[in-house]
N, C-alpha and C positions, 0 to 999 in steps of 0.2 A: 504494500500500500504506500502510495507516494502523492505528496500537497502539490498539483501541479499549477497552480495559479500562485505570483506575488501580490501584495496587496499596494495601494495606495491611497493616498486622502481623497476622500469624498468634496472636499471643498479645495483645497491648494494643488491637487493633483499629486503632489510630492509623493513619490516613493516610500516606502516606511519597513518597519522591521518590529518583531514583539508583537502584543497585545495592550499595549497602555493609548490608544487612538496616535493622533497627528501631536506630536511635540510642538512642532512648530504653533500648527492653533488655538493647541493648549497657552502655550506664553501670551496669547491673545486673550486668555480667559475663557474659550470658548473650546467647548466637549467635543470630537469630529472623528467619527469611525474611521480606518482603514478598509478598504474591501477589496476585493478578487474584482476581477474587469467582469461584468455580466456575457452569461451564457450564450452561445448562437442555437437561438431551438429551430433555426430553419432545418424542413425536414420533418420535425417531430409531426404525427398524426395523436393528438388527442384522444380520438376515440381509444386509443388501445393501450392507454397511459394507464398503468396499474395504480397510480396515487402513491402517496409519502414522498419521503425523500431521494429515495434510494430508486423510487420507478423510472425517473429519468436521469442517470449517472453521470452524464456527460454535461450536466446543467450544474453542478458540483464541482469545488474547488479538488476535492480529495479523490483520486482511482485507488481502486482494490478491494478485496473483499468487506463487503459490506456491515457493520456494526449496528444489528437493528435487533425490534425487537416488535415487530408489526404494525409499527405506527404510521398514520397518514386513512385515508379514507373514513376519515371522523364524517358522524350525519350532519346531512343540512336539513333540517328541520322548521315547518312553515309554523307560523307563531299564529295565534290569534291574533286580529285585526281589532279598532276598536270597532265597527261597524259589526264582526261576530260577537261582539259582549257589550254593547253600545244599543246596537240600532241605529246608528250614526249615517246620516247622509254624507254621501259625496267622495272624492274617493280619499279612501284609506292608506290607499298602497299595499304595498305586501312587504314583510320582513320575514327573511326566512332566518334561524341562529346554525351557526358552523358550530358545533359541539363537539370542542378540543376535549372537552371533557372522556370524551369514546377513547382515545391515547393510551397506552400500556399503562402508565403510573397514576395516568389521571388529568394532566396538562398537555396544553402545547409547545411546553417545553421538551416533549420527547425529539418534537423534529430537532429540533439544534442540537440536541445534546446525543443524538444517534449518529449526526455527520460531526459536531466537535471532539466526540470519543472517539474516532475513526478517526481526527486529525490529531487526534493526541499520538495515537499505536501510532503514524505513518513520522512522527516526530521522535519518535522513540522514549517519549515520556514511559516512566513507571507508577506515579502519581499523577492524577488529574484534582481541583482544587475549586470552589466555587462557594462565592459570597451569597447567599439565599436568606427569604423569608420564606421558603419552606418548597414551594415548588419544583424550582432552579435544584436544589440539593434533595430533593427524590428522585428528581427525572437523573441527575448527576451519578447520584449513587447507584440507579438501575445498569443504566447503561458501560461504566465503569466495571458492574458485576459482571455484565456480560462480555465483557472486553476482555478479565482478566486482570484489570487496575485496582492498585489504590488508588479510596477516594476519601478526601478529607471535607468538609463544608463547616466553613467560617458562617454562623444564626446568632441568632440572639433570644432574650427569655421568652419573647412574646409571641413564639411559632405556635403555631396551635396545637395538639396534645395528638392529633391523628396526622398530622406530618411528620412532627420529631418521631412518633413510631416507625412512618412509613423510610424516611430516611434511616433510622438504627435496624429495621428490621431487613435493609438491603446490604447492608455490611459497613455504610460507611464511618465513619470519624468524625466524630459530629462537633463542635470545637463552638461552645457559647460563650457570647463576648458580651459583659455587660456594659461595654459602651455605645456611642454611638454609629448610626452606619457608617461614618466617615471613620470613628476609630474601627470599627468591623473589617472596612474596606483597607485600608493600612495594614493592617494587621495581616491579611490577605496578600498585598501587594509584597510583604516583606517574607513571606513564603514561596513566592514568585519566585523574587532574587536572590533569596539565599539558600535554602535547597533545592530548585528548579523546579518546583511543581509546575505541571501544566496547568493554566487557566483558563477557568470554561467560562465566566461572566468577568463581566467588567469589575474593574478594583481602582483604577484610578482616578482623579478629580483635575479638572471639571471630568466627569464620566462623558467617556465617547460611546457607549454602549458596549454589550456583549463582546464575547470570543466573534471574530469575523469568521470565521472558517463555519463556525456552527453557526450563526445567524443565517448561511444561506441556506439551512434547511427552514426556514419559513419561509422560500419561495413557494414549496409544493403547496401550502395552501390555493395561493393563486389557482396555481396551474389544477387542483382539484376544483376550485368555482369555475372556473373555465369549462371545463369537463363535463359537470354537472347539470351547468344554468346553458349549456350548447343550445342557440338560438334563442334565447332571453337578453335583452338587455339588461345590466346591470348596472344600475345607476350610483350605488354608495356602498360602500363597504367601510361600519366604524370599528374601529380596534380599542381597546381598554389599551391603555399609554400610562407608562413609567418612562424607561429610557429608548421607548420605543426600538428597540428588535423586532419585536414581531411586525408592528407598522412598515419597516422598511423595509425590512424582508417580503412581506406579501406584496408591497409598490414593487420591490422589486422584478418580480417575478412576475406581475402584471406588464411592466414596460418589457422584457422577455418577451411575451407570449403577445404583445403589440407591434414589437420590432419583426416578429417572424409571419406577423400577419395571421397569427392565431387566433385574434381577438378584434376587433373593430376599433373598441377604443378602451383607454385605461378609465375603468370606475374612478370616481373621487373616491379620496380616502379622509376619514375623518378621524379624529382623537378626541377618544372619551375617557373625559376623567374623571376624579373627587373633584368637587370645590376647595376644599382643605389644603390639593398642594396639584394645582392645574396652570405650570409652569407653561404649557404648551395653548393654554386657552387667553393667558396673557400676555403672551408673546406678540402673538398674532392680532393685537389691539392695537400694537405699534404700527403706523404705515411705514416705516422704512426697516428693509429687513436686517441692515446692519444693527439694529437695536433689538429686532426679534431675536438675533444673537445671543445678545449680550442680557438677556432677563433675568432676573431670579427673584424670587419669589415665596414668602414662607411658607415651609411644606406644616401642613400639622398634621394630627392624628385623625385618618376616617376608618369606618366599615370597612371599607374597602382595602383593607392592612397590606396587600401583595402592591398597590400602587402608591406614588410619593414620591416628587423629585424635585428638586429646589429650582434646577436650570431644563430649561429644554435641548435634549440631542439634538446635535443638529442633524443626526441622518432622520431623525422625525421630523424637522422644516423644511428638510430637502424634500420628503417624500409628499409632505403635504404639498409646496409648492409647486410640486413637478405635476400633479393630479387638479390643482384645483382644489383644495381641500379645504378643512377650517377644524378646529376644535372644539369642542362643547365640553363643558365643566358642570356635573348633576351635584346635588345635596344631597346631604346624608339619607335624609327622610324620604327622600323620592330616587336612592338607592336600593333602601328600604322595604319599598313598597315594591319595587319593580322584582326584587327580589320574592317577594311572598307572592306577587302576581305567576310568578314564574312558575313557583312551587305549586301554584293553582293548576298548571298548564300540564304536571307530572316530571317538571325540570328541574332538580337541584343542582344551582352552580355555586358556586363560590362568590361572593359581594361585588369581588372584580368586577367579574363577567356581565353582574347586573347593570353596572357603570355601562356598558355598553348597548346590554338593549333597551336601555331607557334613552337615552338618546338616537339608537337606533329609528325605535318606533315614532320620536319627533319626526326625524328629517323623514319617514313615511307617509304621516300625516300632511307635511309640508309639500314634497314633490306627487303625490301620490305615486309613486312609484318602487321598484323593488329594491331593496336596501338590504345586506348582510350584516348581522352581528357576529363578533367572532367573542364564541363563548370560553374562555382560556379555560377555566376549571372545571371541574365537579366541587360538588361544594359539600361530599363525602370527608374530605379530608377535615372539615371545619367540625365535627361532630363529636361529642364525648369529650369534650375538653373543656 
């Protein structure tokens, strides 16, 4: 197994090396992935796209046997409308939810973490290492098991009580820090450089996002709505945003399957976040995007405990601005509520996720048209704790 893409800056272009994002735009203050040059899927036939990461291999920075563990063809599932539970004139639209939740561990974290365990073996890591509030460090520790790795995950006290099992009962190292993410993440980063752990999420500040190597398995999302929705327009796809990975991952994978002429046009992508710490909702209130840069913003404490970020990624301004996109920032209470509505529906997610179909089902009602939620969890892990 061998890494056959280098990476570069998403915004300077610059060449780069590691996992700590762009140095250079970091001394600017401002957070900016490194990535692999996007895939050429001219050629590729859809129809006969088996789903996940691994179905189209050649759309992947990493060759060689494959590090999985059956993940990718999560359901897409139609939601009630309000005119089904309403009576409501006019049109509704339709929202249909992607339920990451369907994933081996549970997230949609398996997709990165099934191609960045696979770039760890082709590095010749022996440990793989990751900063998590609980997700990140199950999907870590599965995938790590099955590779054959140690896996350490740098948490903290407040993981929920069906995580911390789910991560100790896959074998890993589970390492609580009672300070803050910033001391978590240091903490993390000094494990990096001094015993060579490999890193599968991001650890330094300002944060450029996730491991890049495994971030491109959130392209298969895309490329499974593509699939799926074959002759449907699809007008918005909202992602639940922290440091946006998955957001830019799925853009990504969308401008892929636009450039090969697989698709008509690329959805808007929208970011759905808490109120509490929706760095990306008040970015984008600035008209000049040199300032949507440079934002921040105090994160506080919501429901929605997996999301929280002080600055906005820029590989999530780049994907919003490349689509047309915008961010929606929901409250607690109408997290809340989208949640129990959910549970109505026979859906248990995780509060995350709720963050997304609640603003999903606005921009529904607004365009009447069809609109994806992307559901990140099951909201089994949140139980008994």
């Amino acid at each position: 197994m061998v890494i056959s893409r280098s990476l570069h800056c998403l915004r300077c272009a610059r060449p780069a090396e590691g996992f700590d994002g762009c140095r250079t735009c970091a001394a600017e203050g401002i957070g900016v992935n490194t990535m692999p040059p996007l895939a050429d899927l001219g050629g590729v036939d859809l129809t006969g796209y088996p789903g996940g990461p691994w179905g189209l291999p050649s759309a992947l920075p990493v060759s060689g046997p494959p590090v999985t563990l059956g993940e990718g063809n999560t359901p897409l599932i139609r939601l009630r409308n309000d005119q089904d539970r309403d009576g409501a004139d006019g049109p509704a639209g339709e929202v249909r939810l992607k339920h990451e939740g369907g994933n081996p561990t549970g997230s949609h974290k398996d997709r990165a973490m099934a191609v960045g365990v696979a770039a760890a073996v082709a590095a010749g890591a022996d440990t793989v290492v990751a900063a998590s509030s609980g997700n990140a460090g199950a999907a870590a520790a599965a995938y790590a098991a099955r590779a054959g790795l140690r896996c350490v995950v740098f948490t903290n006290e407040a993981v929920p009580a069906g995580l911390r099992a789910q991560i100790d009962a896959l074998g890993a190292e589970r390492v609580v820090h009672p300070g803050t993410t910033a001391d978590r993440n240091a903490a993390m980063a000094r494990a990096v450089q001094e015993p060579g752990w490999y890193p599968l999420t991001s650890y330094s500040a300002p944060s450029p996002g996730g491991n890049p190597y495994a971030n491109e398995g959130y392209k298969s999302v895309a490329y499974e709505l593509a699939r799926d929705l074959a002759g449907r327009r699809l007008d918005t796809v909202v992602v639940p945003t922290s440091r946006a990975d998955l957001l830019a991952g799925i853009g990504r994978g969308f401008r892929e399957l636009a450039a090969a002429g697989l698709i008509a046009r690329e959805p808007r992508l929208v970011a759905a976040e808490p109120a509490a710490a929706a760095p990306f909702t008040a970015a984008l209130r600035h008209p000049d995007r040199a300032d949507q840069e440079r934002t921040r913003v105090a994160a506080g404490p919501t429901v929605a405990f997996s999301l929280g970020e002080e600055r906005p990624c820029w590989q999530g301004l780049d994907a919003l601005w490349r689509s047309g996109g915008t961010a929606v920032a929901v409250n607690d209470e109408a997290i809340s509520a989208e949640h129990r509505r959910l549970a109505a529906e026979g859906l248990l997610l995780e509060p995350s996720s709720a963050v997304g179909v609640a603003v999903a089902r606005a921009q529904a009602r607004t365009s009447g048209a069809l609109v994806v939620a992307i559901g990140t969890a099951t909201g089994l892990k949140g139980l008994g704790g």
